[in-house]
DRENTORKOL-3810 file (N, C-alpha, C; in nm, 4 decimals):
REM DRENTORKOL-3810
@n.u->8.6811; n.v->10.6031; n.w->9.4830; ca.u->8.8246; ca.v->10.6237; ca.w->9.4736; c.u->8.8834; c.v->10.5254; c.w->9.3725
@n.u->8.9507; n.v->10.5429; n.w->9.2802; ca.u->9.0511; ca.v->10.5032; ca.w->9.1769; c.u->9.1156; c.v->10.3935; c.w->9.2413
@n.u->9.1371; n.v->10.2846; n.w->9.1989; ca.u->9.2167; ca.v->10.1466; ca.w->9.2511; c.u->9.3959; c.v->10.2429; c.w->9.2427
@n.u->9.4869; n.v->10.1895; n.w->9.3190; ca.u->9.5683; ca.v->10.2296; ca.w->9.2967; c.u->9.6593; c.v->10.1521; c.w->9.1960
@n.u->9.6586; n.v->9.9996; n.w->9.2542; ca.u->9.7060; ca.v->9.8854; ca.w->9.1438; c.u->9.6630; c.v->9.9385; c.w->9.0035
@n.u->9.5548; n.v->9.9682; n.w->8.9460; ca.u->9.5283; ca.v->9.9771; ca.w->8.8412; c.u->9.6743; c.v->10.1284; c.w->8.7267
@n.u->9.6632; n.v->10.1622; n.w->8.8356; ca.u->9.7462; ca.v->10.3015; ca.w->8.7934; c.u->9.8689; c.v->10.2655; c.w->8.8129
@n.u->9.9041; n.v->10.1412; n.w->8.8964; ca.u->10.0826; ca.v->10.0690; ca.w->8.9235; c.u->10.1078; c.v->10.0130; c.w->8.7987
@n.u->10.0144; n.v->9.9282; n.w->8.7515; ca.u->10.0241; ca.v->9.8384; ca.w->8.6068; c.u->10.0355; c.v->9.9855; c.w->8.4740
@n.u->9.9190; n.v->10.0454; n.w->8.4845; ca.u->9.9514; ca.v->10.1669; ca.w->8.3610; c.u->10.1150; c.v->10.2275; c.w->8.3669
@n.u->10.1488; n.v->10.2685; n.w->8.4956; ca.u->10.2847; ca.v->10.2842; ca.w->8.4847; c.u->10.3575; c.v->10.2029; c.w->8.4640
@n.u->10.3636; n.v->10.1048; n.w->8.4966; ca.u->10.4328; ca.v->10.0284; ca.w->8.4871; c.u->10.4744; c.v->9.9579; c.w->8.2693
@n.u->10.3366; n.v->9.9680; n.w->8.2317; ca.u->10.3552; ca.v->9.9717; ca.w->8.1088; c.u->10.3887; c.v->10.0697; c.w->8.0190
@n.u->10.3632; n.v->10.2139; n.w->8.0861; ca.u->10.4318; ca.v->10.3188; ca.w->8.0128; c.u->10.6235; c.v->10.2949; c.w->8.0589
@n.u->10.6564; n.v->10.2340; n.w->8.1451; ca.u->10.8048; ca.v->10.2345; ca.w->8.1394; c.u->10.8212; c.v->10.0811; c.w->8.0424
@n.u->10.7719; n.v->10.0131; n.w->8.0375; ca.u->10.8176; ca.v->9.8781; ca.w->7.9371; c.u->10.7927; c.v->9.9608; c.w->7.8017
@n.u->10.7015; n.v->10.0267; n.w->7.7732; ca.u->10.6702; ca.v->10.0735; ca.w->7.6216; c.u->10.8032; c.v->10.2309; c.w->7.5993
@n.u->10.8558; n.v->10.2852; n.w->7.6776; ca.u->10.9321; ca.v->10.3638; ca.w->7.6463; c.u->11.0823; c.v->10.2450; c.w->7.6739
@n.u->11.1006; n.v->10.1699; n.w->7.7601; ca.u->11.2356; ca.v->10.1103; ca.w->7.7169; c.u->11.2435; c.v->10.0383; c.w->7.5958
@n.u->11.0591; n.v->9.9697; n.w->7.5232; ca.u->11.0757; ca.v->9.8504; ca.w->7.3882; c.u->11.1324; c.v->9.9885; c.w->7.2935
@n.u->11.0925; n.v->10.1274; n.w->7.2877; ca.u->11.0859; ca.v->10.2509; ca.w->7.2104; c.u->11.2418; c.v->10.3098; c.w->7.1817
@n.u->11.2681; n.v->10.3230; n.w->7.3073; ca.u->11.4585; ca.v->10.3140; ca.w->7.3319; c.u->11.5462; c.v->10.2356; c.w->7.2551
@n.u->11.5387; n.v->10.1459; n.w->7.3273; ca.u->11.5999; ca.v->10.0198; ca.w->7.2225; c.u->11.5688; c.v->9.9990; c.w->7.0558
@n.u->11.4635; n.v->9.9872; n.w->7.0311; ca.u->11.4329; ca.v->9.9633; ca.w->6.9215; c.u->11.5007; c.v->10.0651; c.w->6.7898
@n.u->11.4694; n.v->10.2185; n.w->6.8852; ca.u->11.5327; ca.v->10.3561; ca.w->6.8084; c.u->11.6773; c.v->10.4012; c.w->6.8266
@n.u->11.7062; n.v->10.3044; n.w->6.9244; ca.u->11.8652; ca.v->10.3469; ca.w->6.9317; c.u->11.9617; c.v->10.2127; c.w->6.8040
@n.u->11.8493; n.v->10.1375; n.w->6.8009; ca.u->11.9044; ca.v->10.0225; ca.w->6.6786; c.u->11.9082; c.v->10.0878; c.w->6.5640
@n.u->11.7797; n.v->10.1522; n.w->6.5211; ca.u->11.7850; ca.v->10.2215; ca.w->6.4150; c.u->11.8752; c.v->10.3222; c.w->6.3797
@n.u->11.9035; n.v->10.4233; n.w->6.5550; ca.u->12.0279; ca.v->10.5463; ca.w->6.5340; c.u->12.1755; c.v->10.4697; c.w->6.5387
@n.u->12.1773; n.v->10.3455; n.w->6.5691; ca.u->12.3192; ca.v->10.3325; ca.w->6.5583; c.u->12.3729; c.v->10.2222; c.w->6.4645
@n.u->12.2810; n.v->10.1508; n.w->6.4033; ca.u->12.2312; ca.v->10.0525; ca.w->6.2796; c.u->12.2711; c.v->10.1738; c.w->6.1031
@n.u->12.2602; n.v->10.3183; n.w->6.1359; ca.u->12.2623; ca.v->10.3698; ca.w->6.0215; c.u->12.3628; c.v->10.4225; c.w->6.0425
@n.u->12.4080; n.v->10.4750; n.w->5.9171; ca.u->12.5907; ca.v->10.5180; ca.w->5.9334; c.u->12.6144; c.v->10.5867; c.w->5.8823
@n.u->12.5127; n.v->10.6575; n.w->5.8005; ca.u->12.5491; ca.v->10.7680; ca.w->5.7197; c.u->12.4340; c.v->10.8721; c.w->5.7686
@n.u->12.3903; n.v->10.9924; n.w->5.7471; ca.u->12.3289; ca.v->11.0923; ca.w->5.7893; c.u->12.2020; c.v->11.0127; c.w->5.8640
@n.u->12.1178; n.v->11.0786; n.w->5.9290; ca.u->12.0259; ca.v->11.0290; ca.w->6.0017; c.u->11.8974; c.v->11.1223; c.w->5.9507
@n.u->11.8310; n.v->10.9990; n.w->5.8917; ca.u->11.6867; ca.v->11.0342; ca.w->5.8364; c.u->11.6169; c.v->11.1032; c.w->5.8598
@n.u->11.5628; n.v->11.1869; n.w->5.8764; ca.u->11.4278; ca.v->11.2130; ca.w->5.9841; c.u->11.2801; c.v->11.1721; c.w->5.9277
@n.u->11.3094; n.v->11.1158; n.w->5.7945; ca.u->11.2002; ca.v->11.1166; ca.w->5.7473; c.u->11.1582; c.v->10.9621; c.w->5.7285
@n.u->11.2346; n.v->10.8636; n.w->5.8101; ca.u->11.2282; ca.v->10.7379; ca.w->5.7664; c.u->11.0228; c.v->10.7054; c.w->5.8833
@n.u->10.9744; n.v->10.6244; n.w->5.8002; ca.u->10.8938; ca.v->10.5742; ca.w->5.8775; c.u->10.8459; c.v->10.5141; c.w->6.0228
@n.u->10.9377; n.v->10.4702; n.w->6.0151; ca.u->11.0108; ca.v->10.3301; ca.w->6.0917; c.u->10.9966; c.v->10.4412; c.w->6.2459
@n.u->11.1046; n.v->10.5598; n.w->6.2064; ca.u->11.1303; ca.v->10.6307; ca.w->6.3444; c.u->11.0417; c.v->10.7093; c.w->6.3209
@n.u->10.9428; n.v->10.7404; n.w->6.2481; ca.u->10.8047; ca.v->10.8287; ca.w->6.3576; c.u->10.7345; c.v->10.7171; c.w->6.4210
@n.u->10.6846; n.v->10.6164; n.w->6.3702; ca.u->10.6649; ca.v->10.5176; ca.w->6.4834; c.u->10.7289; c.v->10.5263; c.w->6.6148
@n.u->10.8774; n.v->10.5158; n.w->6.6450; ca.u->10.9072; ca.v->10.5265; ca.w->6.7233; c.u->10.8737; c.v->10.6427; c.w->6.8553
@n.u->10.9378; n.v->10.7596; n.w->6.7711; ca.u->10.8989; ca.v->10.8718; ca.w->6.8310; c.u->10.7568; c.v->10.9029; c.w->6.8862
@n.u->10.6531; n.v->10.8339; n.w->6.8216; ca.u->10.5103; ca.v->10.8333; ca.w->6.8801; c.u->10.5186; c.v->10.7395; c.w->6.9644
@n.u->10.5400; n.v->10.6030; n.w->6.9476; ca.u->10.5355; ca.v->10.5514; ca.w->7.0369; c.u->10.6450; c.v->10.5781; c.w->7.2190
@n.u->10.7205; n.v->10.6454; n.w->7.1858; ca.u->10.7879; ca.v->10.7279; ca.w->7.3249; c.u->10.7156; c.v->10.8327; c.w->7.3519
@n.u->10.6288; n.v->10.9275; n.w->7.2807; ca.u->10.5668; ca.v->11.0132; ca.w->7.2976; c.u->10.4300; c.v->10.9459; c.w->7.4019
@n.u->10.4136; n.v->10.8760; n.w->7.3407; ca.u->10.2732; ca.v->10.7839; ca.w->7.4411; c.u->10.3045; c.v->10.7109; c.w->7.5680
@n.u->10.3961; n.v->10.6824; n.w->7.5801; ca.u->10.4876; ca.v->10.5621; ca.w->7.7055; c.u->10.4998; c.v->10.7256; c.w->7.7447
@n.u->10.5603; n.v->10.8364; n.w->7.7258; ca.u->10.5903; ca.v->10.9473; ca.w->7.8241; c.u->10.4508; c.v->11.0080; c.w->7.9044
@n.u->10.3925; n.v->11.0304; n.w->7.7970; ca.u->10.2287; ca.v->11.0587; ca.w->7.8552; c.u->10.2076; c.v->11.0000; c.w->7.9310
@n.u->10.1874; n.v->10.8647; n.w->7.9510; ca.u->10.1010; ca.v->10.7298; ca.w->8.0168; c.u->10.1975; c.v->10.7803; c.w->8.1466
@n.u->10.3636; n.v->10.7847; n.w->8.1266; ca.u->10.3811; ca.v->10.7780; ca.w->8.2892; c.u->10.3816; c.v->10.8882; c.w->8.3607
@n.u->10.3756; n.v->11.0388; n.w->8.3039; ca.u->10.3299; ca.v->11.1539; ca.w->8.3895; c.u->10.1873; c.v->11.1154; c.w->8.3988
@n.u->10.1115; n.v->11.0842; n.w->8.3518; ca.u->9.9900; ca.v->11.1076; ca.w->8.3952; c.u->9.9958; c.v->11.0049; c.w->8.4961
@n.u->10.0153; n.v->10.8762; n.w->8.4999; ca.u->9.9943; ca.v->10.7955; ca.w->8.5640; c.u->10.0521; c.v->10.8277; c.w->8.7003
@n.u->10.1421; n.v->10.8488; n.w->8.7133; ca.u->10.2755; ca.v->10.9235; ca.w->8.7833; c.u->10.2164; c.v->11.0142; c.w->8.8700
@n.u->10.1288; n.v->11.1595; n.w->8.8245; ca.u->10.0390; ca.v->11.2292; ca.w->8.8871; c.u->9.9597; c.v->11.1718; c.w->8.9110
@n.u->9.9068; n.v->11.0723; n.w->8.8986; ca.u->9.7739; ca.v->11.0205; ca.w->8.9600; c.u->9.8249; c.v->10.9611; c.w->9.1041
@n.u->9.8950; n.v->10.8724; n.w->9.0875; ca.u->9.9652; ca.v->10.7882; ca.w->9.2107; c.u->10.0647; c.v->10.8731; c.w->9.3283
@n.u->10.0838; n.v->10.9442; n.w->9.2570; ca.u->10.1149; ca.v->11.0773; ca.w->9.3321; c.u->10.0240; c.v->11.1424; c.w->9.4294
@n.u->9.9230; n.v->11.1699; n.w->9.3906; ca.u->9.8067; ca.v->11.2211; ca.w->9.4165; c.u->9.7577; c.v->11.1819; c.w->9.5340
@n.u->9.7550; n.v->11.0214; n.w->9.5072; ca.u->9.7047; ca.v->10.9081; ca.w->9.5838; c.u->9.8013; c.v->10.9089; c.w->9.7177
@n.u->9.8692; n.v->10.9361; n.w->9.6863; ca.u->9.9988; ca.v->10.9262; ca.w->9.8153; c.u->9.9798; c.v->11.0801; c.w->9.8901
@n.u->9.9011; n.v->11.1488; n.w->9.8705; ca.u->9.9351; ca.v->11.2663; ca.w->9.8987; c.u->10.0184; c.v->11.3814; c.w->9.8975
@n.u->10.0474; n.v->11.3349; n.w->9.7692; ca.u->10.1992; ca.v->11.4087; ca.w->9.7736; c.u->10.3066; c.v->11.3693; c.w->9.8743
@n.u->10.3250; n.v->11.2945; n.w->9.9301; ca.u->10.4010; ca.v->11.2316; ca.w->10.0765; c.u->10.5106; c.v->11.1279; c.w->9.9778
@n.u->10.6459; n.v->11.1965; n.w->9.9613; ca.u->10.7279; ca.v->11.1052; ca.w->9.8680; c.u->10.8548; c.v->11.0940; c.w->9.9506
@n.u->10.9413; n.v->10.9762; n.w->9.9084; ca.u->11.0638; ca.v->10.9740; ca.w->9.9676; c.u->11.2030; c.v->11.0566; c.w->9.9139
@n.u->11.2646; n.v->11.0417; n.w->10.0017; ca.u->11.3996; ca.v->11.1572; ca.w->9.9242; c.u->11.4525; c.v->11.1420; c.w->9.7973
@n.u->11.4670; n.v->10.9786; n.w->9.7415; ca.u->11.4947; ca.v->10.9411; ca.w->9.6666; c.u->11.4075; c.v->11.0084; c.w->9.4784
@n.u->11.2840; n.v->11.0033; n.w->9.5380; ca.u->11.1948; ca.v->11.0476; ca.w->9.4240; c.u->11.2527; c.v->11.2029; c.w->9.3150
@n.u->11.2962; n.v->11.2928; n.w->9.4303; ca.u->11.3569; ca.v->11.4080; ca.w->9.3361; c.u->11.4810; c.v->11.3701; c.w->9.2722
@n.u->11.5647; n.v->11.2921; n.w->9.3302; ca.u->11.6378; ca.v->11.2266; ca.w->9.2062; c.u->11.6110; c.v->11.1813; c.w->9.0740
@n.u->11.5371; n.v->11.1130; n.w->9.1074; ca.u->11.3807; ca.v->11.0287; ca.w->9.0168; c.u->11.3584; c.v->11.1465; c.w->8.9120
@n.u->11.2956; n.v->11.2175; n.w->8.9876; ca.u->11.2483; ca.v->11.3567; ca.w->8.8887; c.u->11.3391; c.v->11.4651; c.w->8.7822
@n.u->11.5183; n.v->11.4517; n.w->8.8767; ca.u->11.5952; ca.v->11.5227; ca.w->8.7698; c.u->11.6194; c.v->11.4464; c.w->8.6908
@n.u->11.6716; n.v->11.3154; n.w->8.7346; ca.u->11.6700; ca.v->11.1735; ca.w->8.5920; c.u->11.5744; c.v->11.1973; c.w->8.5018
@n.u->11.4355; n.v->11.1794; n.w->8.5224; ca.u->11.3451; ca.v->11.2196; ca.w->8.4228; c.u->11.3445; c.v->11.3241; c.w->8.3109
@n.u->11.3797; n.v->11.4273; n.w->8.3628; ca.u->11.4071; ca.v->11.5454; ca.w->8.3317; c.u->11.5166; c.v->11.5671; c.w->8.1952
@n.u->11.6228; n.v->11.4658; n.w->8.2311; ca.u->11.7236; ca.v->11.4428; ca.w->8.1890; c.u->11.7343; c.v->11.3369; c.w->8.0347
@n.u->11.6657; n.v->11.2723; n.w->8.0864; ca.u->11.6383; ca.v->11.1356; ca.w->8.0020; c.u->11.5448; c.v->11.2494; c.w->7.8876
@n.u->11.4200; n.v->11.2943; n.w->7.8944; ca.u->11.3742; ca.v->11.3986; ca.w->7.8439; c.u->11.4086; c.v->11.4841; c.w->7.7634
@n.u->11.4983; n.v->11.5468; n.w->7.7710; ca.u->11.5567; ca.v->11.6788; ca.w->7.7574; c.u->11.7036; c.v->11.5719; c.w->7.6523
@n.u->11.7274; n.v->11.4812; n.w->7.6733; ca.u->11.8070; ca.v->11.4187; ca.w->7.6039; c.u->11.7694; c.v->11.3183; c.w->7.4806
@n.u->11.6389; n.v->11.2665; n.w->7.5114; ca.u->11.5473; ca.v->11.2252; ca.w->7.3941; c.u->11.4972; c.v->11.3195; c.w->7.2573
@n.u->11.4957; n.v->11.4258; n.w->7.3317; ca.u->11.4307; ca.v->11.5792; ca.w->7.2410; c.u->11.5966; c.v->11.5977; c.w->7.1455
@n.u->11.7008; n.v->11.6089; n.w->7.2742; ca.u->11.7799; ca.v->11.6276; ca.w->7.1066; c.u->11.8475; c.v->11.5216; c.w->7.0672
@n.u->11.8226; n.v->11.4184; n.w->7.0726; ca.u->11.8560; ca.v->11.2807; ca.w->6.9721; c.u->11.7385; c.v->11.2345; c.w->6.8681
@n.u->11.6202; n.v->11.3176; n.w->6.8736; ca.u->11.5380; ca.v->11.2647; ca.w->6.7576; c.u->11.4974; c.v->11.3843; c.w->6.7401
@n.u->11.5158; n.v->11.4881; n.w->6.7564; ca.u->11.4641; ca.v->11.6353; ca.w->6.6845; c.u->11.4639; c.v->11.6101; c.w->6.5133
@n.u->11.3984; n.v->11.6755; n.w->6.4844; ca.u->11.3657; ca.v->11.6477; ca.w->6.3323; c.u->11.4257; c.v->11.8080; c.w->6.2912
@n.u->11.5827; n.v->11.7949; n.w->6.2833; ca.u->11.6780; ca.v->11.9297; ca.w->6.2529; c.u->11.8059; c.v->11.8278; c.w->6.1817
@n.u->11.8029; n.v->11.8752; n.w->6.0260; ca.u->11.9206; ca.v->11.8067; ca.w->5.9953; c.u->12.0420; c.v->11.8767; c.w->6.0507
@n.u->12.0416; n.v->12.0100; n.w->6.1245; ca.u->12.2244; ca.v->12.0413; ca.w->6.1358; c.u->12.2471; c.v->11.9444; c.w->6.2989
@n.u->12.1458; n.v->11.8525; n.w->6.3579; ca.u->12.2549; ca.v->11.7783; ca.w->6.4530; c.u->12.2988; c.v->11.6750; c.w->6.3581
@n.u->12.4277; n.v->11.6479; n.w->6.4262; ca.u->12.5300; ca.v->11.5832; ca.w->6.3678; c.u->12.5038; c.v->11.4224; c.w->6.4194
@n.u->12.5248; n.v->11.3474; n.w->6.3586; ca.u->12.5339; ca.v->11.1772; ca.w->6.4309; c.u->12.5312; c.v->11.1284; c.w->6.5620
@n.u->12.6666; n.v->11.1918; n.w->6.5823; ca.u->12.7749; ca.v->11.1710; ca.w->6.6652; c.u->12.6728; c.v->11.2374; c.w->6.8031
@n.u->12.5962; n.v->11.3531; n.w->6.7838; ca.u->12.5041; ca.v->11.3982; ca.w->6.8108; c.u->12.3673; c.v->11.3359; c.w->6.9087
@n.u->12.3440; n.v->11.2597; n.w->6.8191; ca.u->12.2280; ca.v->11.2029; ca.w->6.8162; c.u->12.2165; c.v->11.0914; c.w->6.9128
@n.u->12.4170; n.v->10.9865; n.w->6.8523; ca.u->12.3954; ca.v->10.9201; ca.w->6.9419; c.u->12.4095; c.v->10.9147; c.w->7.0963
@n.u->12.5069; n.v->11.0312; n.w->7.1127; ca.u->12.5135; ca.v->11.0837; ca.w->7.2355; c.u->12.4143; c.v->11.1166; c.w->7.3109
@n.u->12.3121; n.v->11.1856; n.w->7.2560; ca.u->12.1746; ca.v->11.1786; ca.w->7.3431; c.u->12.1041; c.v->11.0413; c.w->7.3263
@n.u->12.1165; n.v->10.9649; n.w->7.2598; ca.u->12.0495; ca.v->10.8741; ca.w->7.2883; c.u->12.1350; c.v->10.7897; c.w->7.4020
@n.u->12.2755; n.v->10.7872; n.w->7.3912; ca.u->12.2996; ca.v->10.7579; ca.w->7.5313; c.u->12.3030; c.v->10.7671; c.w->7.6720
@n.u->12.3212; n.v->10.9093; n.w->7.6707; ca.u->12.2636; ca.v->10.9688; ca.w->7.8142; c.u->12.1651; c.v->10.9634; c.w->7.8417
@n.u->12.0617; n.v->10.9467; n.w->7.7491; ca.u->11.9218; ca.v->10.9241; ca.w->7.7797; c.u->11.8847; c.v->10.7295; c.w->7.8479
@n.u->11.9434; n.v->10.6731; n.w->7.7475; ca.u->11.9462; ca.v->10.5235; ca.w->7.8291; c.u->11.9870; c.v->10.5296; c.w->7.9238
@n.u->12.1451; n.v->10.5350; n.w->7.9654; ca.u->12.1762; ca.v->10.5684; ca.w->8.1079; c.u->12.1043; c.v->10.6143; c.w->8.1838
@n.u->12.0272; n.v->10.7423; n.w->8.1640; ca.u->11.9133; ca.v->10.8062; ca.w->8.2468; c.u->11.8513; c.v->10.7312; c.w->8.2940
@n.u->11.7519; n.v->10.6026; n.w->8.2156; ca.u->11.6651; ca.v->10.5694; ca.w->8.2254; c.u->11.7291; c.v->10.4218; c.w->8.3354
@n.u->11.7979; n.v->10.3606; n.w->8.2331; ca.u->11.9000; ca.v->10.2614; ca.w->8.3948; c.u->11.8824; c.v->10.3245; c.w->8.5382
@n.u->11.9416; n.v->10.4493; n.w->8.5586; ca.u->11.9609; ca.v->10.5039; ca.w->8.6677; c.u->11.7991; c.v->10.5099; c.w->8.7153
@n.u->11.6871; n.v->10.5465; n.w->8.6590; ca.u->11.5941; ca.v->10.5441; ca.w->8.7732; c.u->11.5677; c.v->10.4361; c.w->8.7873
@n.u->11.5190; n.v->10.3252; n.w->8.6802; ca.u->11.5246; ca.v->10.1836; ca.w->8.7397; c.u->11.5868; c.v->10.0879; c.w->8.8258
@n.u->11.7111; n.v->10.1922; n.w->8.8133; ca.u->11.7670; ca.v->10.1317; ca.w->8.9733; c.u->11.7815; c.v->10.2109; c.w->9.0946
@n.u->11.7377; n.v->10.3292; n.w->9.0786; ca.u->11.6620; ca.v->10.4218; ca.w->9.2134; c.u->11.5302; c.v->10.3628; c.w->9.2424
@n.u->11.4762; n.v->10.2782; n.w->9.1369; ca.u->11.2791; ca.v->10.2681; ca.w->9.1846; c.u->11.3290; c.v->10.1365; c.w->9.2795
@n.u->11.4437; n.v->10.0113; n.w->9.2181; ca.u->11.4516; ca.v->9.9634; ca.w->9.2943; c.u->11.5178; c.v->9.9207; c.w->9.3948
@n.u->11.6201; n.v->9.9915; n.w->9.4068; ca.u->11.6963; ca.v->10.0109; ca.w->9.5441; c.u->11.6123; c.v->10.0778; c.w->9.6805
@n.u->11.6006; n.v->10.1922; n.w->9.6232; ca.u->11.5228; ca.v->10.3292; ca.w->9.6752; c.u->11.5985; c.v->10.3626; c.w->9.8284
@n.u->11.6837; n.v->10.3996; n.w->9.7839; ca.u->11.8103; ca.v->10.4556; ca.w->9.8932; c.u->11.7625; c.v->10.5628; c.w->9.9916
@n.u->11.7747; n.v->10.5584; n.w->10.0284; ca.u->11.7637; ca.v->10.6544; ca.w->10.2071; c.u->11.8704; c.v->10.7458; c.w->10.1967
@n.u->11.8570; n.v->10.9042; n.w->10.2065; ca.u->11.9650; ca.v->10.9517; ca.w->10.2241; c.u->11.9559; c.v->11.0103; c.w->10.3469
END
């Protein structure tokens, strides 16, 4: 059987490597002031590197999942539309489509941080409903 710690730390570094990814790319989206690149270097780095921190924590995520038996608290499907959200809001703040607009961009990149606040403070509150 799979250590479980071992799969707490992998997650745990796929969420530090998608918040260094966040930050770093929301400097770059809100650092520029005139149209937004898609072709700058700098942000495919980025974008791969969120692409890999996302991988690492579904997989990891399903694994520890797994391990639990599927047996989760109420709180977790919150967890899961946040995810969802944060997701779905990352996709259109770095889509590689010049007709989104700035204003655009940075807006998903904000709802997407917020997103990501909000489960970090569902993982550690972890409220009872």
């Amino acid at each position: 059987m799979l250590n479980m710690n071992l799969f707490n730390i992998l997650h745990l570094l796929g969420v530090v490597l998608l918040f260094i990814s966040l930050i770093f790319s929301g400097y770059i989206l809100f650092k520029n002031t005139q149209k937004y690149s898609s072709e700058l270097s700098v942000r495919k780095i980025c974008i791969g590197i969120q692409h890999f921190a996302l991988t690492i924590l579904i997989v990891s995520g399903f694994i520890l999942l797994s391990m639990k038996n599927f047996q989760v608290e109420t709180w977790f499907y919150a967890k899961i539309i946040l995810f969802f959200v944060m997701v779905s809001s990352v996709i259109k703040a770095f889509k590689k489509d010049d007709t989104i607009l700035l204003v655009q961009r940075r807006a998903g990149w904000t709802i997407a941080f917020i997103a990501f606040i909000a489960i970090y403070g569902l993982v550690q509150i972890q409220p009872t409903f």
